[in-house]
MARDRENKE-55302 format. One record per residue: x negated, y negated, z of N, C-alpha, C in turn; residue in three letters. Coordinates in steps of 0.2 Angstrom, whole numbers, plus 5000, padded with zeros to 4 digits. Last residue first. Example, Ala and Ser with C-alpha at 12.3 -4.5 7.8 and 13.67 -1.06 7.14 Angstrom:
493650115035493250055036493650005039Ser
493450285039493850225039493450165039Ala
% end
This chain:
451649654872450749624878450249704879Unk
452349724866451949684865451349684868Unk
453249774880452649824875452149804869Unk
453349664884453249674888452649734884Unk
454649624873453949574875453349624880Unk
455449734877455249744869454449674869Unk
456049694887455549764886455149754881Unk
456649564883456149574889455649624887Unk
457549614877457049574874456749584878Unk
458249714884458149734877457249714875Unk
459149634892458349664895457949694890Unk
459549534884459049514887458649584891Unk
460449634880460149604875459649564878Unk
461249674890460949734888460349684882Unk
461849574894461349564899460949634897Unk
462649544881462149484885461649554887Unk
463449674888463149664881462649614881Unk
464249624897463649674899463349684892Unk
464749514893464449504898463849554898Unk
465649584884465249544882464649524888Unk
466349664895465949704889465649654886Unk
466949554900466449574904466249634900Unk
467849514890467249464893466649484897Unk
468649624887468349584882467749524886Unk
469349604902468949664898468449624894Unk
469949484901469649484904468849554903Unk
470749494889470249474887469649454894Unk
471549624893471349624887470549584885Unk
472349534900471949594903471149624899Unk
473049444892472549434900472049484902Unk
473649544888473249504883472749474887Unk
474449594896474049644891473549594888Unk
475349514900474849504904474349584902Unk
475749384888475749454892475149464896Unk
475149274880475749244887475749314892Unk
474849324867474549274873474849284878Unk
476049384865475549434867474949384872Unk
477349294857477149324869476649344869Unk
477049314847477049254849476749254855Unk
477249444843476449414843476549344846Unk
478549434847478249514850477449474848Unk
479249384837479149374843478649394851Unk
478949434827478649394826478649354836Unk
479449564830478649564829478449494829Unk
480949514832480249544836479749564836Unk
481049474818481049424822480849464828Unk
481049614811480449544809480549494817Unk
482149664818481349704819480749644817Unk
483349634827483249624819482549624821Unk
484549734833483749714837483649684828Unk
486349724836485549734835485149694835Unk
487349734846487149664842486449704842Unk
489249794846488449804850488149754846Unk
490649714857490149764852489449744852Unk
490849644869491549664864491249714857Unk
490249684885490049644880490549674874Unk
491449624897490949674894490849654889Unk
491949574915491649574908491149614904Unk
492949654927492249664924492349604917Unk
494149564937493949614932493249584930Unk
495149494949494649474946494249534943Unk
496649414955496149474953495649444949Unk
497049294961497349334963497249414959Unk
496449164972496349204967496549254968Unk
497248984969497149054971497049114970Unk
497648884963496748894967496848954969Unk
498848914955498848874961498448884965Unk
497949084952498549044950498748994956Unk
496449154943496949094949497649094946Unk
495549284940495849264939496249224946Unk
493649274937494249294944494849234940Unk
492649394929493249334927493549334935Unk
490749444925491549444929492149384929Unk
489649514915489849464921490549494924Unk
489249604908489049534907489049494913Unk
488849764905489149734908489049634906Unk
489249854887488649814893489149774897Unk
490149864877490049874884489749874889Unk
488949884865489849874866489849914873Unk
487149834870487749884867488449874869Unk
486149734860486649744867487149774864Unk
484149734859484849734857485349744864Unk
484449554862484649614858484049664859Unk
484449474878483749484871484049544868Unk
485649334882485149404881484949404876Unk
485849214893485749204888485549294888Unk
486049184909486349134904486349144896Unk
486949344918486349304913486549244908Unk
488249364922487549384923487049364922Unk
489349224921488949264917488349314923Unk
490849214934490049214932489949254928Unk
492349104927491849164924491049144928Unk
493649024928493249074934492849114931Unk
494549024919494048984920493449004923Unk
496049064918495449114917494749094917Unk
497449044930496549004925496449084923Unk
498949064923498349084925497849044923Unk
500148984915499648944919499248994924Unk
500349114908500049054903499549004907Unk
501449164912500749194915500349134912Unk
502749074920502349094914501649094916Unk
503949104930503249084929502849144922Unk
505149184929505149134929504449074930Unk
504849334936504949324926504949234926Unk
503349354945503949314945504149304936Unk
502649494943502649424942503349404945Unk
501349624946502049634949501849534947Unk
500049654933500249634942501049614939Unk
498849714923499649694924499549674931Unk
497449684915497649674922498449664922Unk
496549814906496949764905497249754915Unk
494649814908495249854908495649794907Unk
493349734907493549804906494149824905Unk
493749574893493849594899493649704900Unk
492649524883493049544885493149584892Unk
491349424873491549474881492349444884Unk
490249424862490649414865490949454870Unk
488649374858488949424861489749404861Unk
487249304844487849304852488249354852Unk
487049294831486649264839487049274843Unk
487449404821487749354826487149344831Unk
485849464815486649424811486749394817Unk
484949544826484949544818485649534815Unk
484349434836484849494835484749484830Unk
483549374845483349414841483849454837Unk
484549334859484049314853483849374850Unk
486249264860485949344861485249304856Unk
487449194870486849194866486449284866Unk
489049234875488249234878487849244872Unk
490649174878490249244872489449204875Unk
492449244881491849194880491149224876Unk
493449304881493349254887492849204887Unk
494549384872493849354873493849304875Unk
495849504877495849444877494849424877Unk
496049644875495749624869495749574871Unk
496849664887496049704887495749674881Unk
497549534895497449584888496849614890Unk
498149484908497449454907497449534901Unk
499549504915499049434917498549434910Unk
500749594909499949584908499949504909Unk
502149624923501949584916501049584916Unk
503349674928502649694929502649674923Unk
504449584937504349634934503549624932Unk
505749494947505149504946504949604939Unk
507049474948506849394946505949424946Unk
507949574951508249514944507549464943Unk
507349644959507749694952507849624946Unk
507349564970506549584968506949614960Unk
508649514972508349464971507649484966Unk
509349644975509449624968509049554967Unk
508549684985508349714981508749694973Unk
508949584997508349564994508149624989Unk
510449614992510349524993509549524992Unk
510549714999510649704993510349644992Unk
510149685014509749745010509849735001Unk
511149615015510549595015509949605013Unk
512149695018512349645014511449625012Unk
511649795029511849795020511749755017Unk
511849685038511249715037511549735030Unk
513049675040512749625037511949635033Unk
514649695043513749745041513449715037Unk
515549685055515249645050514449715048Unk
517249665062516449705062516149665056Unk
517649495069517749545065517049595065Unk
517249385073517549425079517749505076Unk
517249255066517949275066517849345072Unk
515849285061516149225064516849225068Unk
515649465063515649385060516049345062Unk
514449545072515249535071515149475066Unk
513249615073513749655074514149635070Unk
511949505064512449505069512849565066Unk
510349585061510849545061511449555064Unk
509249645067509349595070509949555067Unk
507949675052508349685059508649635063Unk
507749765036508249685039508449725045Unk
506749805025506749815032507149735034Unk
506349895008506849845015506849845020Unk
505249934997505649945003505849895007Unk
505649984977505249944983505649954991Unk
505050014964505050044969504949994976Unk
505150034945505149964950505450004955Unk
505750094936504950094939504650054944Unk
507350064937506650034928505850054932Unk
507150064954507550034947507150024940Unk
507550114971507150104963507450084958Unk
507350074987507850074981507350074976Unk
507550115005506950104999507550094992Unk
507550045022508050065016507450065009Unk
508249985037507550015034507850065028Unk
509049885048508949955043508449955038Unk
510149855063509449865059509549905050Unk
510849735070511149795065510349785062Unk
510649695088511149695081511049755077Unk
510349705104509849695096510149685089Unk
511449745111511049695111510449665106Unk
511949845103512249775105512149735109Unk
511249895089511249895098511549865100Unk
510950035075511249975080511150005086Unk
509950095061510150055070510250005072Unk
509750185049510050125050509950135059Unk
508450225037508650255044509150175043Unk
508350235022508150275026508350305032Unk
509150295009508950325015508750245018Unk
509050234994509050294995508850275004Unk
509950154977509850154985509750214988Unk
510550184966509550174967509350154975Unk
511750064968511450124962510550114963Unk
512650044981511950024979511750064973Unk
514150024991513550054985513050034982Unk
514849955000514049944998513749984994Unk
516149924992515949864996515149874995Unk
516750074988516550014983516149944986Unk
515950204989515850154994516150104989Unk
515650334985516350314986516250244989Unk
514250334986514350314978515250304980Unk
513150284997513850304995514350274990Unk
512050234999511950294996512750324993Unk
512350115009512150105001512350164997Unk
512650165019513250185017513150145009Unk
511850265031511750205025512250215021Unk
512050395036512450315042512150245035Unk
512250525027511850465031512250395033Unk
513150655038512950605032512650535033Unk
513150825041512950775043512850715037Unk
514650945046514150905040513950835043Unk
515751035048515151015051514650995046Unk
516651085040516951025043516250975050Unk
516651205034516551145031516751095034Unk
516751315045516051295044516051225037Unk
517451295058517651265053516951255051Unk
516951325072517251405069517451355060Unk
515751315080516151265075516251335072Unk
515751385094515751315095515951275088Unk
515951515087516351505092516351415091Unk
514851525075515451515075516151515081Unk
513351445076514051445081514551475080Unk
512451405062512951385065513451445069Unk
511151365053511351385057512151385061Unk
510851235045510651305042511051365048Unk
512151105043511651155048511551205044Unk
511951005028512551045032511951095037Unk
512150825025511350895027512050915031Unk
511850715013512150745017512050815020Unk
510850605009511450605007511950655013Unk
509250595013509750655011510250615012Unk
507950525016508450525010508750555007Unk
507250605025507750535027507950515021Unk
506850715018507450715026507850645026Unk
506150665009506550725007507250715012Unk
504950595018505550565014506250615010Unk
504650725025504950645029505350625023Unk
503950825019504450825022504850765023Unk
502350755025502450795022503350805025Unk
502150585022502050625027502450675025Unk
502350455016501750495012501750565018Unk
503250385024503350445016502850465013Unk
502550335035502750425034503150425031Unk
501950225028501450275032502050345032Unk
503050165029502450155022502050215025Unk
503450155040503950185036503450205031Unk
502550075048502750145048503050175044Unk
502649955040502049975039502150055042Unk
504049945042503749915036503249975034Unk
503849915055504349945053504249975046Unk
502849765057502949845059503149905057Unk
503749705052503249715048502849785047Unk
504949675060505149705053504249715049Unk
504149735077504349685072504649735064Unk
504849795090504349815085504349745082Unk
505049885109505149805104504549835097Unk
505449935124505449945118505549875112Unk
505649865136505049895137505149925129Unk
507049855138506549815137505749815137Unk
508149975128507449955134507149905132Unk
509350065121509149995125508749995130Unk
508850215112509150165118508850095119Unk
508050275104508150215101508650175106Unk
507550405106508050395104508350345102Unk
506350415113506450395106507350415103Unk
505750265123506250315122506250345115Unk
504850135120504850165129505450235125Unk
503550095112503950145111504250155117Unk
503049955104502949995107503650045110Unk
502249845091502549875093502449925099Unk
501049755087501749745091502149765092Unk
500249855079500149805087500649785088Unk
499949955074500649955074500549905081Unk
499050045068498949985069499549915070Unk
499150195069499350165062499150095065Unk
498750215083498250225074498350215072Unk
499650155089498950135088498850165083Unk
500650255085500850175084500250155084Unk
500150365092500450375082500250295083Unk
500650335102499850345100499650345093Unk
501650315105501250265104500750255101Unk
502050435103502350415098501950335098Unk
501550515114501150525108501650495102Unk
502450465121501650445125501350455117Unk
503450515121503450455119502950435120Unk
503050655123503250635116503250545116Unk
503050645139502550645135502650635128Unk
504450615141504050555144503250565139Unk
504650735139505250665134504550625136Unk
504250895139504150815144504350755137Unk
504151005134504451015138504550945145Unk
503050955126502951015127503450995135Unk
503650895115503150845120503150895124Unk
504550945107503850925103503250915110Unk
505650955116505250985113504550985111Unk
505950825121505850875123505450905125Unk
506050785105505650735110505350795116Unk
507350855100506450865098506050835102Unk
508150835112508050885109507250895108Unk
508150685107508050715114507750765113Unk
508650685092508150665094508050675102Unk
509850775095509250805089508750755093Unk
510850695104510650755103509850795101Unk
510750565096510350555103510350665105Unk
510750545080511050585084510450605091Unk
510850465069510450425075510650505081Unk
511150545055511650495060511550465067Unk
509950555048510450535045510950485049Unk
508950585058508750535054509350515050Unk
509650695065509250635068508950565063Unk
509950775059510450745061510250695066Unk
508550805053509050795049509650755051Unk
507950865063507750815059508050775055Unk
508750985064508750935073508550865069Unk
508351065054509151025055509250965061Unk
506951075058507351045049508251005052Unk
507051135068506651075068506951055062Unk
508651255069507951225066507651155068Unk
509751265083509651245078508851245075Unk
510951345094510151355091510051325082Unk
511851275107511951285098511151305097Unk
511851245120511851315116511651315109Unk
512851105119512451155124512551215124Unk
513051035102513251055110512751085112Unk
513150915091512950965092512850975100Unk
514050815083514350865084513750935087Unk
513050705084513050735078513350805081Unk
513150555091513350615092513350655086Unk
512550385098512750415091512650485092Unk
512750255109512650335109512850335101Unk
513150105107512650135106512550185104Unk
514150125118514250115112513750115106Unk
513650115129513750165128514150175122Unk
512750055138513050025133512950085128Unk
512250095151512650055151513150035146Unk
512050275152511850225153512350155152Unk
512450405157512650365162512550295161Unk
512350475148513250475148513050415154Unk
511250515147511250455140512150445145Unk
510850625153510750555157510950515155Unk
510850725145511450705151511350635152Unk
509950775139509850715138510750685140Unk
509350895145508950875139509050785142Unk
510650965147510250955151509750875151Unk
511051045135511050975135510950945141Unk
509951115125510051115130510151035132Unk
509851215110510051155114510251155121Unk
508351325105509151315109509251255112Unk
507751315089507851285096508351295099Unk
506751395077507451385081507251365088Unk
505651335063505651365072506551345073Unk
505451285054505951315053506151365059Unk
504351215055504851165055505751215055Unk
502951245062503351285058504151245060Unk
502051155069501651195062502251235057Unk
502050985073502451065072502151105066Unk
501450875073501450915079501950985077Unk
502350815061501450825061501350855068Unk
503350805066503250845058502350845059Unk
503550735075503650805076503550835070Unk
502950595073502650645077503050725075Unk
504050595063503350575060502850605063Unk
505150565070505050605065504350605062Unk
504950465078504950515082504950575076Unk
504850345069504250365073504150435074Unk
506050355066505650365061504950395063Unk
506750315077506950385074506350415069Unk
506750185079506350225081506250295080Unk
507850135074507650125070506250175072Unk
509050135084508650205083508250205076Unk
508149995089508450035092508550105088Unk
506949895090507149955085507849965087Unk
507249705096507149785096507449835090Unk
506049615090506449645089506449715091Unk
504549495088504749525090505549555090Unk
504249435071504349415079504849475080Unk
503649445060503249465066503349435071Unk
504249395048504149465051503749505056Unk
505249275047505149305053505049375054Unk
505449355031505749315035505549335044Unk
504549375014504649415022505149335026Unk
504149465001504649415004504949435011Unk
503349544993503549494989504049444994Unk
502049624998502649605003502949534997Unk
501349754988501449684988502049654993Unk
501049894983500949874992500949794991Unk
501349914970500549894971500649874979Unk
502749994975501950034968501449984969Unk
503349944982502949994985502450014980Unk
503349774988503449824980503349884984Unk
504549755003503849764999504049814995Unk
505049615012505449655006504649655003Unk
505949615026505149585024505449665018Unk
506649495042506649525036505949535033Unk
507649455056506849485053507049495047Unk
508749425057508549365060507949375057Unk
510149435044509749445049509149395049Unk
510749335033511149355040510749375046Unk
509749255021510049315023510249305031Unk
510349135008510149165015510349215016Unk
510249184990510649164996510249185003Unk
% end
């Protein structure tokens, strides 16, 4: 079925394959879909994540003036509370909590919000991240902030290999390692939980078995984001759906982004799996071989086997395996199992979609009469035998000329 949001873009993450994008390189705002960014920076600019910070909510007053205050997301943390990098990362990734991410912003950007956002671009360039850009990290409404679902995509892919990161954004539910007892004297009532309500096995509407994290963001001028990983049977892939509608038809709330997230991880769980394109035992062909003692010829097999990520609905059957260059039209035994041959590029609809070594399938010996006989045939033709007879001409040359001075002499003591 169609999906409700405006971006979309669904990757394997075990071969980095995009099996299915929608408008994913137009423009959208993140909104706290920027969270991930601002996690990325403070884990890689922080040498000790289990630093205590005093909240000061000085920090990020300014959020009570802005316009669309509906927006604001609040993780129960006030002016004073001293929290870890770990917790502040926690209820910033879990709940969008404009607390935590200020705080770290702040902090990380040595006492300048304005410089954290400066080194959140900067992240952006090196990762390669062209059409995105960062004006806040808290994920407020600016027009000066915009990414795409590819973008999104491509950041996310880049910080779960970041020490920490995926552990944080795929918690379920994170209690402070530190706590207030004046400001939360109810120390089971302070809990943070992720705002992806896949994760939520009491969900009966969005549960998802094998849904984990990552960040969700709304705006009400952007819609409903989210950025989400799921596994299944070994099959591992990532979600990026932004920009669906708040409300439906009717004016009612609507989560559509979920909806959508499911929609493209029960399309990649039903309709694709990792199937062998091309057998390691499959013979693709076979090369003259002279001189060989029994088979004249070689045959050739692929190096390795070639699995890829398939549609179960297309039979691998219509791969060409046609595409073969030889190395050589023909070989002189002997040939060892495994000698290179050439190469196969495998197609599917002219297209090429890998391409593997060929090797020779076992060894072909050298049959010793037929290279003697071979071995006298060539010797004309060598350039030993050239050499050979150039020699042999000029030792008869000087033999001649040793046999006329010979006679000469021999007339001379005559007379």
């Amino acid at each position: 079925s169609s999906l409700h949001s405006e971006s979309a873009i669904l990757i394997n993450l075990d071969c980095n394959t995009v099996i299915y994008e929608k408008n994913a390189d137009t423009s959208q705002m993140p909104g706290p879909l920027v969270n991930i960014m601002a996690a990325v920076v403070c884990i890689e600019n922080c040498s000790d994540l289990t630093q205590e910070i005093t909240v000061d909510e000085d920090v990020y007053s300014d959020l009570y003036n802005i316009k669309y205050q509906d927006d604001l997301r609040y993780a129960d943390i006030y002016d004073g509370d001293v929290l870890t990098y770990y917790d502040l990362l926690y209820a910033m990734m879990l709940t969008s909590s404009v607390e935590a991410s200020s705080t770290i912003a702040y902090n990380i950007g040595g006492a300048s919000t304005a410089n954290f956002v400066q080194m959140m671009n900067d992240k952006a360039a090196e990762l390669g991240l062209s059409s995105t850009h960062f004006a806040n990290a808290t994920g407020m409404y600016s027009t000066d902030q915009y990414t795409t679902a590819r973008d999104m995509a491509k950041l996310t892919q880049y910080a779960l290999k970041v020490p920490h990161f995926e552990e944080i954004s795929t918690a379920y539910v994170r209690e402070p390692s530190i706590r207030d007892p004046e400001s939360h004297p109810d120390r089971d009532s302070w809990k943070w939980y992720h705002s992806n309500t896949m994760m939520d096995s009491e969900s009966e509407k969005y549960y998802y078995a094998g849904a984990r994290g990552i960040k969700t963001g709304n705006l009400e001028m952007g819609g409903r984001n989210i950025v989400t990983i799921a596994g299944r049977d070994g099959n591992n892939y990532l979600a990026v759906a932004m920009k669906a509608p708040i409300n439906d038809s009717e004016g009612e709330v609507a989560f559509y982004h979920l909806d959508d997230a499911e929609t493209m991880f029960n399309w990649a769980f039903n309709h694709f799996s990792y199937k062998v394109i091309l057998p390691e035992t499959a013979e693709l062909g076979e090369i003259p071989v002279s001189l060989a003692d029994g088979n004249d010829y070689v045959l050739a097999r692929p190096r390795e086997e070639i699995s890829m990520l398939w549609v179960d609905d297309v039979d691998v059957s219509l791969v060409n395996r046609d595409n073969i260059q030889w190395n050589a039209e023909s070989l002189q035994a002997p040939v060892k199992k495994g000698d290179l041959l050439g190469k196969v590029t495998l197609e599917y609809s002219g297209e090429a979609i890998a391409t593997v070594d060929l090797i020779a399938v076992s060894d072909v010996e050298r049959s010793a009469v037929k290279y003697n006989i071979y071995a006298a045939k060539m010797f004309p033709k060598s350039k030993w035998f050239k050499k050979a007879f150039i020699i042999t001409g000029i030792l008869c040359g000087i033999y001649i000329l040793l046999c006329i001075y010979s006679y000469v002499l021999f007339k001379q003591r005559q007379k």
